[in-house]
N, C-alpha and C positions, 0 to 999 in steps of 0.2 A: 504494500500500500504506500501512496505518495504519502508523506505528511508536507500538511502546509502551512508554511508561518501566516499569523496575523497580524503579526509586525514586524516590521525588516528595519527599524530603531537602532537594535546593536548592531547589526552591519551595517547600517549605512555611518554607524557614529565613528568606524571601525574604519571605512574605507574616507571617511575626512579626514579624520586623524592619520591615516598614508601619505592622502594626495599634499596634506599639508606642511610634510618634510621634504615634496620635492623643490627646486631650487624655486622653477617658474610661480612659486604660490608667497614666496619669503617678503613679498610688498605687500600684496594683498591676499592676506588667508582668506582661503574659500568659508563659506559661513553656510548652516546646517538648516534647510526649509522647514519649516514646521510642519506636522504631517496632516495637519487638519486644512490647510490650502495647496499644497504640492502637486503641481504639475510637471516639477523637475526636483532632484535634492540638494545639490550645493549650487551656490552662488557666489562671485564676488564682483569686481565692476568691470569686470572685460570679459564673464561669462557665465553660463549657467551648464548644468551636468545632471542631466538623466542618468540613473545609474541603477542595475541589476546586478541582481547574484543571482547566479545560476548552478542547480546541483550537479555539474556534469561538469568532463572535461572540456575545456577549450576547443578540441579537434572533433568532440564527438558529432557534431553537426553540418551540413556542408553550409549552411549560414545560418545569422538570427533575427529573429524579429524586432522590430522599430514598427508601432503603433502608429499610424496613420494619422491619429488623433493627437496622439504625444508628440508629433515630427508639428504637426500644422498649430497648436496652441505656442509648443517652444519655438518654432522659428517666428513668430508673430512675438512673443515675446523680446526675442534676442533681437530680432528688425527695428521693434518699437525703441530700445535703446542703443542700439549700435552696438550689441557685443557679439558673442560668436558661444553655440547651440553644441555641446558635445555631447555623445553617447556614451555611456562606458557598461561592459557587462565583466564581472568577477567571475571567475571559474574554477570550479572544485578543487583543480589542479594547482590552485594557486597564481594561476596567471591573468593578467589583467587585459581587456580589449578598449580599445575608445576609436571611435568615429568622430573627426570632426563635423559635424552635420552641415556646420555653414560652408564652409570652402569645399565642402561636394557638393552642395546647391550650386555655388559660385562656378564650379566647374562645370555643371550639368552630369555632374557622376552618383546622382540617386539615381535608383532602379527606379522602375513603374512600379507602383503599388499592387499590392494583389489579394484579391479577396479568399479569406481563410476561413475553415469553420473554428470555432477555437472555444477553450473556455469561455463565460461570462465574464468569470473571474478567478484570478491565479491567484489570491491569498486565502482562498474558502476551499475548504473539500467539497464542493458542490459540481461535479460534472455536465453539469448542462453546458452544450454548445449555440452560439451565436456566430454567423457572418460578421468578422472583423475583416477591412483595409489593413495591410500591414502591408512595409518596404521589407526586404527578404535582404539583409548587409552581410559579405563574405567578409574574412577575416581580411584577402588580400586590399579590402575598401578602408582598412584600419592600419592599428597597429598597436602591438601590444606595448604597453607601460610598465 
């Protein structure tokens, strides 16, 4: 049986406290969304970060999902201020992925989106499937951190 979290709290507290020892962040530390308006979870003034954990290895997929809905609220987001919209998913394996979302707009190197049957929702054990939009991103459209 899958279990599934109801809050992703300690990892997400887990992966700010990472991104916030790399070099790029030592001006402006990224700062943690509140979970009750989150449509992304870190922030700081040159960008925002969508960010998953995932129970699998890195490689097990031949790509991953970007929510149709989460790509079109955060780039409207990041447009409305002029910063720059990143993906990031954590992998069992321990290794980290990130998509810059804005300079693959910028390039015109997002996929087409594609309609999937999928969970309603991934933090319930409730199986019911809904038609979601989701961009389908290979690791080579990334790059691991």
């Amino acid at each position: 049986m899958i279990m599934f979290n109801q809050s992703d709290e300690g990892d997400r507290k887990k992966q700010l406290e990472y991104l916030n020892t790399k070099p790029e962040y030592q001006e402006d530390k990224l700062r943690l969304v509140p979970e009750q308006m989150k449509s992304f979870d870190f922030w700081n003034l040159t960008r925002i970060i969508e960010f998953k954990k995932r129970k699998c290895d890195h490689d097990t997929f031949p790509n991953w999902i970007l929510e149709q809905y989460k790509y079109e609220v955060n780039m409207e987001i990041a447009n409305k201020h002029s910063i720059l919209f990143f993906y990031q998913n954590k992998f069992s394996d321990g290794k980290i992925w990130e998509w810059n979302i804005t300079k693959m707009v910028e390039k015109n190197l997002m996929p087409e989106p594609q309609m999937k049957e999928m969970n309603r929702h991934t933090f319930v054990n409730n199986p019911e499937k809904v038609p979601k939009k989701v961009y389908m991103l290979t690791l080579d459209m990334g790059y691991q951190i």
